[in-house]
C-alpha positions as CSV (number, residue, x, y, z in Angstrom):
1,X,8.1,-38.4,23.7
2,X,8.9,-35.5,25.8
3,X,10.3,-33.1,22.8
4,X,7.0,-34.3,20.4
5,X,4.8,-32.9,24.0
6,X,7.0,-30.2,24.1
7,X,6.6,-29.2,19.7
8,X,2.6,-29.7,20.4
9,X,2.3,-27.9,23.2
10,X,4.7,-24.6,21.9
11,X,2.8,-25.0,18.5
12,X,-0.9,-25.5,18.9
13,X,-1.5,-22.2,20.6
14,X,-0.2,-19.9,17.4
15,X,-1.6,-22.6,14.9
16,X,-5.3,-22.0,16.6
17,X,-5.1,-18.2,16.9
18,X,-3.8,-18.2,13.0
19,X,-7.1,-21.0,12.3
20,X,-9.5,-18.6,14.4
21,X,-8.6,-15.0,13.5
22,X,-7.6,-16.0,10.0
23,X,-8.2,-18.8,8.5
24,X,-11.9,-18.9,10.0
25,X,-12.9,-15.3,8.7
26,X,-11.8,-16.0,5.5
27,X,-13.9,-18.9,5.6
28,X,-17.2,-17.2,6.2
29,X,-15.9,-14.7,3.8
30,X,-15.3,-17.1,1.2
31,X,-19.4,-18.6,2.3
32,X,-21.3,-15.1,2.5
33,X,-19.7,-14.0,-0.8
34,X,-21.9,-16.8,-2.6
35,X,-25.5,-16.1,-0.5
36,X,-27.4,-13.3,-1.5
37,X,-29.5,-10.4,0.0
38,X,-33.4,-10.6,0.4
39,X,-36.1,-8.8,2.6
40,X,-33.5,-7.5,4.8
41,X,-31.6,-10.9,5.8
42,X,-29.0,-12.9,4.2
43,X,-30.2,-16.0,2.2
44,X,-28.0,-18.5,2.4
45,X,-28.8,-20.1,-1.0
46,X,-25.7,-20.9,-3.4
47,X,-25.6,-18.9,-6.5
48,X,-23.1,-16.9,-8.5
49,X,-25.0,-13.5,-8.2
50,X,-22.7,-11.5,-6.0
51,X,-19.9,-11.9,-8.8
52,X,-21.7,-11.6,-11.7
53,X,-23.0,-8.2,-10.4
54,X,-19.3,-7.7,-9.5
55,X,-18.3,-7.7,-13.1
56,X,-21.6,-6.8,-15.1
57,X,-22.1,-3.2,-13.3
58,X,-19.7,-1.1,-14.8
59,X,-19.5,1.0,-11.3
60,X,-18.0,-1.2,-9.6
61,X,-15.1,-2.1,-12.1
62,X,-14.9,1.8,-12.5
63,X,-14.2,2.3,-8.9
64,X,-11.8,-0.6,-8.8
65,X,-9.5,0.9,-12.0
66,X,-9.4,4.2,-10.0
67,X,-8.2,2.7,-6.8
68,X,-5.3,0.6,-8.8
69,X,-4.7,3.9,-10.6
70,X,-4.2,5.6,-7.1
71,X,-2.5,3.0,-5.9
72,X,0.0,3.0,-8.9
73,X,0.8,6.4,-8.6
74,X,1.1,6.2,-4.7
75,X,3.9,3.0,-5.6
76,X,5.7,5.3,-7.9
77,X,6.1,8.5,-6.2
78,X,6.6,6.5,-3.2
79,X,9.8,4.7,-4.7
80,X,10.7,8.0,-6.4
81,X,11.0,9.9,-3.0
82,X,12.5,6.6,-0.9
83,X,15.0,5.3,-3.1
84,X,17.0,8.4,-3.7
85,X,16.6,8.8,-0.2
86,X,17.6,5.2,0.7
87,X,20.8,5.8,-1.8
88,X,21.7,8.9,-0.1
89,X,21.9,7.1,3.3
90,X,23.5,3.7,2.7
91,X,26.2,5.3,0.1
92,X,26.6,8.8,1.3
93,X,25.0,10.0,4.4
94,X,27.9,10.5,7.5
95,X,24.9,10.8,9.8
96,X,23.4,7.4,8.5
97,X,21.6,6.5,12.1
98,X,19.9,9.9,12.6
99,X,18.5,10.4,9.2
100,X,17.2,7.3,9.7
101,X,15.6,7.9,12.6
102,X,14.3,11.0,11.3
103,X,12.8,8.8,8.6
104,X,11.3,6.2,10.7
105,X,9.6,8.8,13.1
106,X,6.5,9.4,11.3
107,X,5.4,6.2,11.7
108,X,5.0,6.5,15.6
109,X,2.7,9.5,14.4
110,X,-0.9,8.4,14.1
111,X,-2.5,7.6,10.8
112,X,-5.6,9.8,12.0
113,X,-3.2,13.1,13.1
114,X,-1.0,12.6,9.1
115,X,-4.7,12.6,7.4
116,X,-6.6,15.0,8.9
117,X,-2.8,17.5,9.1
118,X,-3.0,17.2,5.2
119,X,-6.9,18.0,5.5
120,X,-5.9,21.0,6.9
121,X,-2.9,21.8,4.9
122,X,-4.9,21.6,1.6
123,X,-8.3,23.1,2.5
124,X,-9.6,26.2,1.4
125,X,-8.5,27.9,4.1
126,X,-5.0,26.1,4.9
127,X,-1.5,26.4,4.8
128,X,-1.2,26.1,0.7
129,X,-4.0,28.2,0.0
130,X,-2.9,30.7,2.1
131,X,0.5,30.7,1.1
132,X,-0.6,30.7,-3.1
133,X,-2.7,33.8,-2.5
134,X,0.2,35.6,-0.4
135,X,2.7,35.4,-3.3
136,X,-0.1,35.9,-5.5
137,X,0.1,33.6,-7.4
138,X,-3.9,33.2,-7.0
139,X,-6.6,35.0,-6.3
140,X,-9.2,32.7,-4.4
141,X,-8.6,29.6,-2.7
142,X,-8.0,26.6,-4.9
143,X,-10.9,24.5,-4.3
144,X,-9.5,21.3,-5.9
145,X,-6.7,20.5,-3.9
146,X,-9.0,19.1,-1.4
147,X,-11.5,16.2,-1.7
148,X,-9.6,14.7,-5.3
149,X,-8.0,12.2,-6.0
150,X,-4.9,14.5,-6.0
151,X,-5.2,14.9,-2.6
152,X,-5.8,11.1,-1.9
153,X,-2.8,10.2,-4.0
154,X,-0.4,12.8,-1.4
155,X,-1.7,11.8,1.6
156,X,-1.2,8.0,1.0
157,X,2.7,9.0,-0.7
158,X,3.2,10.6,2.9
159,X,1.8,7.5,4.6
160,X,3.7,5.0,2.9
161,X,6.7,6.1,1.8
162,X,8.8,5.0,4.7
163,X,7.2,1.7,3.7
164,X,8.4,1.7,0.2
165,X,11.9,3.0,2.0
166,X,12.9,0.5,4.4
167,X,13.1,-2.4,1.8
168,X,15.2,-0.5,-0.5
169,X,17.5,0.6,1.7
170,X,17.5,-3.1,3.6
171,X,18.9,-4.4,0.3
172,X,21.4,-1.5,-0.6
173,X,22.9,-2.0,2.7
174,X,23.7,-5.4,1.6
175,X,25.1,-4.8,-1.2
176,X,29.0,-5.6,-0.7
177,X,30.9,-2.5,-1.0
178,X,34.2,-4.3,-2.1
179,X,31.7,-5.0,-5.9
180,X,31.5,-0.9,-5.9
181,X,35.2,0.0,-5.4
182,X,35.6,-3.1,-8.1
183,X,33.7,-0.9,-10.1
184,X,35.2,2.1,-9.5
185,X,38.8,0.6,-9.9
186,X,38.4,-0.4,-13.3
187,X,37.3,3.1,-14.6
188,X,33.7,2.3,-14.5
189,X,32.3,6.1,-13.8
190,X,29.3,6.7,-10.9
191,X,26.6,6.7,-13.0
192,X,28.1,3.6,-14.8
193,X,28.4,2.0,-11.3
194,X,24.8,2.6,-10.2
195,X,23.3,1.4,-13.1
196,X,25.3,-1.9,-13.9
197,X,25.8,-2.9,-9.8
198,X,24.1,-1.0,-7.7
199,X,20.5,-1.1,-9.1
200,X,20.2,-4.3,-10.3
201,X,21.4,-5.7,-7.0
202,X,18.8,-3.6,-5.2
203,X,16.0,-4.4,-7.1
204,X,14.2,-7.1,-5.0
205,X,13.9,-4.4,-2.1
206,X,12.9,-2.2,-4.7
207,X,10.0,-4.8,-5.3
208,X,9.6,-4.8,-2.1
209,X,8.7,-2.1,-1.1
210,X,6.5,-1.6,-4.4
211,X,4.4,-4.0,-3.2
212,X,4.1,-2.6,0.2
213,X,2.9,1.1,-1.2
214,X,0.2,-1.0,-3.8
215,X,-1.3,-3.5,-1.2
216,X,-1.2,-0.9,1.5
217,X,-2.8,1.8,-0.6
218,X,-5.1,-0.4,-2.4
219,X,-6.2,-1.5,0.5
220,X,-6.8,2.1,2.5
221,X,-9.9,3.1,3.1
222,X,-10.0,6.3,5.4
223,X,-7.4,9.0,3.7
224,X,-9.7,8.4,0.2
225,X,-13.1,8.5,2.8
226,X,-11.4,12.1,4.4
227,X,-10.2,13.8,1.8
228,X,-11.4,11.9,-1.6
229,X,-14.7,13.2,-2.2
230,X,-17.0,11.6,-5.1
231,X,-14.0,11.6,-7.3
232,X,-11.5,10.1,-4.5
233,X,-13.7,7.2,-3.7
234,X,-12.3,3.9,-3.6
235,X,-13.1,0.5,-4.0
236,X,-12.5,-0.1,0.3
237,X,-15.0,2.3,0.7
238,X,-17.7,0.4,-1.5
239,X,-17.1,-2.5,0.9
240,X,-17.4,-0.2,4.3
241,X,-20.8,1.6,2.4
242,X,-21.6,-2.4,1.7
243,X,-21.3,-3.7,5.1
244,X,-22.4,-0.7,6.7
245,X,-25.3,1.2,5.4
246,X,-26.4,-0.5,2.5
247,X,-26.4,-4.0,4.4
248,X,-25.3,-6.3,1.6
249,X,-23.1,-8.5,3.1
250,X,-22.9,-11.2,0.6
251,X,-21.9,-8.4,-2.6
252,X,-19.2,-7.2,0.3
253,X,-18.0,-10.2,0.6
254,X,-17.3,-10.9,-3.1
255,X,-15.7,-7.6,-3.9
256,X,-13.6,-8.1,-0.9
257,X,-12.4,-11.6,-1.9
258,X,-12.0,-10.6,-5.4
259,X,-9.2,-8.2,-3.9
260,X,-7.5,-10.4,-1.7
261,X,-7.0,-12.8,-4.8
262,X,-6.0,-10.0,-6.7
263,X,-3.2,-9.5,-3.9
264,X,-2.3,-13.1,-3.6
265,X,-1.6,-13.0,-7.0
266,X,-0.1,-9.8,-7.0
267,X,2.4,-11.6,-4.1
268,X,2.9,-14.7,-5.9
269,X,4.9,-12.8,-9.1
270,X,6.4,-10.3,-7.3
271,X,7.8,-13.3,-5.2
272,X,9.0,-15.3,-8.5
273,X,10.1,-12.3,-9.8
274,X,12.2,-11.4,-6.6
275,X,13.3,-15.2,-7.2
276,X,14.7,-14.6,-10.7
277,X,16.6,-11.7,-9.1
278,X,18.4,-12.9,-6.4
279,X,19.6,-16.4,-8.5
280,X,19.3,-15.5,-11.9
């Protein structure tokens, strides 16, 4: 009787925080995304509106395409920079703990101060500029750099990188060393060894951390609002511009859980796939 008080008691307080800071605003989410919008109030009348505006305007699926696209590049240049980075330090690296410090560090940094440094580093008049016209190799400042979706693509790579790191080099440190001198000892050469051992078994952090770079970048809203410009936009922005200014809560709504189901799903096969790794 004592242990069932005990259970009850340690578990209702995180089970009602979860049901009223998740599970509730999903809830109204879920409810405002089928109302609609009409003399400056939300109607709550039941209709299919906000989704079929969702998918007939060909703006909104435009914006949505360029944010996966962003995110997609983010996910690969982020797993290009952190896995040779993560192989370095689990396999190579004497100085293992301090370069992984040195790694982790930028994430104490705040989101704002990385954003607005790259602002600065790619503006007219910033660091790159300055430095392309010094060694001539041009004449005036190059006015793309900033406020494209170049620029959004870099400053999210920088962000979540160490994101797309940590995973990878989770799994490569558990990878048992006695399967790479196996390797080794029967004339198998490095490359040979990294491809047939080594990568395979470090795929699920490698999916892993892939997911983190998409979901996160997918999801950002503020590097693509500072240095995106018209071109940069992305579809977390039409939701912000929806809830904010534009006041159409209900159309907000649906975009918003059109991504999170596009996540869930996203989750769900990168968690059967992780699945097929590990015991397959």
């Amino acid at each position: 009787m004592y242990s069932r008080a005990y259970k009850a008691a340690v578990g209702i307080p995180p089970l009602a925080w979860v049901a009223g800071f998740l599970l509730l605003p999903y809830a109204l989410l879920f409810a405002y995304s089928f109302w609609q919008v009409g003399a400056q109030q939300v109607i709550h009348r039941w209709n299919l509106g906000n989704y079929r505006e969702l998918f007939d305007n060909p703006m909104y699926l435009e914006v949505l395409f360029r944010s996966m696209k962003i995110a997609g590049a983010v996910t690969a240049f982020a797993l290009l920079l952190g896995y040779p980075l993560a192989y370095y330090l689990s396999f190579r690296s004497r100085r293992k703990e301090l370069l992984y410090q040195l790694v982790i560090v930028p994430l104490w940094v705040s989101y704002l101060v990385r954003a607005y440094s790259w602002k600065t580093i790619l503006g007219s008049d910033g660091v790159l500029n300055t430095l392309l016209q010094y060694v001539h190799v041009v004449r005036h400042p190059v006015e793309s750099l900033l406020y494209s979706p170049f620029a959004v693509v870099l400053t999210l790579t920088h962000i979540y990188t160490p994101f797309a790191f940590l995973p990878i080099y989770a799994s490569l440190e558990h990878i048992p060393r006695r399967l790479v001198e196996a390797s080794e000892d029967l004339g198998a050469t490095p490359a040979r060894t990294f491809l047939r051992v080594i990568l395979p078994l470090s795929l699920p952090g490698v999916l892993a951390g892939a997911t983190f770079a998409f979901v996160l970048s997918l999801g950002d809203f503020l590097a693509p609002l500072l240095l995106g410009g018209p071109s940069g936009i992305m579809i977390s922005n039409v939701v912000v511009s929806l809830f904010g200014a534009a006041y159409n809560w209900p159309l907000g709504a649906a975009i918003s859980l059109s991504m999170l189901v596009l996540v869930v799903v996203l989750l769900s096969i990168v968690q059967r796939a992780e699945r097929k790794l590990s015991f397959g």
